[in-house]
C-alpha positions in Angstrom: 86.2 67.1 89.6 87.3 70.5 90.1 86.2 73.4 87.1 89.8 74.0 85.4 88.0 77.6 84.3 87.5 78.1 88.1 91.1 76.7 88.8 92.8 78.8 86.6 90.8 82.0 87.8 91.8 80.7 91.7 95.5 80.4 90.9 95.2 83.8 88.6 93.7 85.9 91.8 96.4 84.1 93.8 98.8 85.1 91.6 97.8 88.8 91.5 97.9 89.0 95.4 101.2 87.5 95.7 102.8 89.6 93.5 101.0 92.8 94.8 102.2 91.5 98.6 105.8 91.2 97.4 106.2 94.3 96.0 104.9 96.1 98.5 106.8 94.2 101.0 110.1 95.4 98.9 109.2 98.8 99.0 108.5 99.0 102.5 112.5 96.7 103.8 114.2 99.7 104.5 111.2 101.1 106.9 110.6 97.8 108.3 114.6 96.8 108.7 115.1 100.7 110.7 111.7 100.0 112.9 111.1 96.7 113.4 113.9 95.7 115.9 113.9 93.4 118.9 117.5 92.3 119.6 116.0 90.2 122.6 113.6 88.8 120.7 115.8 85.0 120.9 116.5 85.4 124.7 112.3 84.5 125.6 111.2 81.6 125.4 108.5 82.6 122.8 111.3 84.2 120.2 112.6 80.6 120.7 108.7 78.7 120.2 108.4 80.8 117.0 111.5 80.8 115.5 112.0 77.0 115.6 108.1 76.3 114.3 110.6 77.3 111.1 112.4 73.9 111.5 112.3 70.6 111.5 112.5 70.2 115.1 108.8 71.1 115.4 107.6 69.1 112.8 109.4 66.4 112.9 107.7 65.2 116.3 104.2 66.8 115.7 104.2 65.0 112.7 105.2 61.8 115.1 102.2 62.5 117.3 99.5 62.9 114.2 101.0 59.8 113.6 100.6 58.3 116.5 97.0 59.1 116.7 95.9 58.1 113.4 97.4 54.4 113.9 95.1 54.6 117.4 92.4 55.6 115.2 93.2 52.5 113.1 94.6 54.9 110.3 96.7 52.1 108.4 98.9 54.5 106.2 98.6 58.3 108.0 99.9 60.1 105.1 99.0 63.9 106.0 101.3 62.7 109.1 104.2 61.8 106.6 103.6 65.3 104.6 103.9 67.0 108.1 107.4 66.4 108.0 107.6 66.2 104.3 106.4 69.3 103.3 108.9 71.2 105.7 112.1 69.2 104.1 110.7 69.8 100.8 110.2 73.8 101.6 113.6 74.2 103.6 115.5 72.5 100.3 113.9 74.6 98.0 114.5 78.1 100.4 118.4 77.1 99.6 118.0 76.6 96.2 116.0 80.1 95.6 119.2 81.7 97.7 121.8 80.2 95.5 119.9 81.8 92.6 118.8 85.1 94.2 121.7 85.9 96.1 120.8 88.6 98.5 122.9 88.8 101.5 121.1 90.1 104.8 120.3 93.0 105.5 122.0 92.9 109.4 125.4 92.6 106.6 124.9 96.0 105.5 123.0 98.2 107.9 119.3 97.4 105.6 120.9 97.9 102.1 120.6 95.5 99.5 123.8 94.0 98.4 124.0 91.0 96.0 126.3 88.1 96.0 128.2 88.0 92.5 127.8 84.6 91.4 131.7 84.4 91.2 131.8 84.6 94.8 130.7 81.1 96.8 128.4 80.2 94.1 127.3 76.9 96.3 127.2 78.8 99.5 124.0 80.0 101.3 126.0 81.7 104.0 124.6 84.7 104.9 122.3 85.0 102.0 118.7 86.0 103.5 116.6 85.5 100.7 114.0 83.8 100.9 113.7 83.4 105.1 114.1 79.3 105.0 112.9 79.3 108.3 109.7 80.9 107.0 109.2 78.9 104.1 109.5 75.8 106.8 107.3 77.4 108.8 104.4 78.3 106.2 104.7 74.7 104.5 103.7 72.9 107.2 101.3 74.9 108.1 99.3 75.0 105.1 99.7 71.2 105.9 98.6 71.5 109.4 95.7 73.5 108.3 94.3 71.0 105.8 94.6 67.9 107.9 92.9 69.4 110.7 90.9 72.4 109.4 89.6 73.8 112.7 93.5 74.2 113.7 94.3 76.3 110.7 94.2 79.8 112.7 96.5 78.0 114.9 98.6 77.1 112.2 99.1 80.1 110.4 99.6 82.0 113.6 102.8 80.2 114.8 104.1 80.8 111.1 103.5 84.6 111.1 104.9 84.7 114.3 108.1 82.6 113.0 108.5 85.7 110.2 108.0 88.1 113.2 111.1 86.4 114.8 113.2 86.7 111.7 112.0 90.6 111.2 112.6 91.6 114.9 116.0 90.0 115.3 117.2 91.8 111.7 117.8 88.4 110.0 116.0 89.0 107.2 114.4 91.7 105.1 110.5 91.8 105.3 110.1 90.9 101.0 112.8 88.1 102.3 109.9 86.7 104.9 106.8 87.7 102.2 108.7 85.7 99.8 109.5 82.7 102.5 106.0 82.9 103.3 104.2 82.9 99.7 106.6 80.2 98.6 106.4 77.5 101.7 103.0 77.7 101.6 102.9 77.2 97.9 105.1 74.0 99.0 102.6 72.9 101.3 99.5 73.4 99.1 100.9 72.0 95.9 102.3 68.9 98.2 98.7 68.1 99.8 97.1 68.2 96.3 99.5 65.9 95.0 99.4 62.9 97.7 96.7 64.3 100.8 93.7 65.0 99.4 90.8 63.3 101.5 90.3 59.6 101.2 88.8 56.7 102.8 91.1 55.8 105.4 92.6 59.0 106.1 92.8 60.9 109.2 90.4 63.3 108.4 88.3 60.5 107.3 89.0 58.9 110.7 88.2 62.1 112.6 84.8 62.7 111.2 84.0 59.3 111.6 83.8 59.9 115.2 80.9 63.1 115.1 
């Protein structure tokens, strides 16, 4: 059983990091928005890869092919393959709920100034409000997923989620505290879903996997 003391001092450090990271990331948006810019970024087809690692249509069939495999392996229930796709859902409907509440528009809107929805106007709408990235928060909750169900993929993982943010910052749809915060909060998603339901078990795939060495 885990040390709460040791816990509580984890989550503390984690805590102090995150908030350093996001302020930091706020003061540097206007720098960032003025030289970070790729308009073509979307017209390769690695813009395209990276940016849609921020959706469900690359997690939904990754998380079929884990799936997949584990039944092969004789897996009966793969769970980490249902909190593949999970997670991802779980992280985009939470991005829309922090952008209801948050309300900052993007920064594309207003040539990199922040400007902030009244609440009067669309108070249900997440049109063109940018923070945090969803696509990000996607991104960064399945791969803190990814990278505990198979742990030697976890560079891998984390990788294609930076390089989602990358996307967002190059092609000015989103501020770069709009991707720190997409990125701090999916993978908060992802690590508070595993604990909950995919922590190793007889019967899992991880179990399955070392089975095999």
């Amino acid at each position: 059983m885990s040390d709460p003391n040791r816990l509580g001092a984890r989550t503390a450090r984690l805590g102090l990091a995150a908030a350093a990271c996001i302020t930091l990331s706020l003061l540097l948006d206007r720098w960032a928005f003025e030289s970070l810019f790729y308009p073509g970024v979307h017209e390769h087809d690695w813009g395209r890869l990276l940016r849609s690692v921020g959706s469900l249509v690359f997690w939904a069939p990754l998380a079929l092919a884990v799936w997949l495999e584990a039944r092969a392996r004789g897996v009966p229930r793969p769970r980490e393959a249902s909190l593949l796709f999970f997670a991802p859902v779980l992280a985009g409907l939470a991005a829309e709920v922090l952008k209801i509440l948050l309300r900052r528009e993007r920064p594309s809107l207003h040539a990199g100034a922040w400007v902030f929805r009244s609440f009067a106007d669309r108070p249900f709408s997440t049109s063109a409000l940018g923070l945090p990235s969803s696509h990000v928060m996607v991104a960064f909750a399945g791969a803190a997923v990814l990278a505990r169900t198979f742990p030697r993929a976890r560079p891998v993982a984390y990788l294609l989620a930076a390089g989602c943010g990358l996307t967002r910052l190059l092609s000015r749809g989103h501020f770069l505290s709009d991707v720190v915060v997409g990125a701090i909060a999916g993978w908060a998603v992802g690590a508070l879903v595993w604990y909950r339901f995919g922590q190793p078990r007889p019967g899992s795939i991880i179990g399955a996997v070392s089975g095999e060495r």
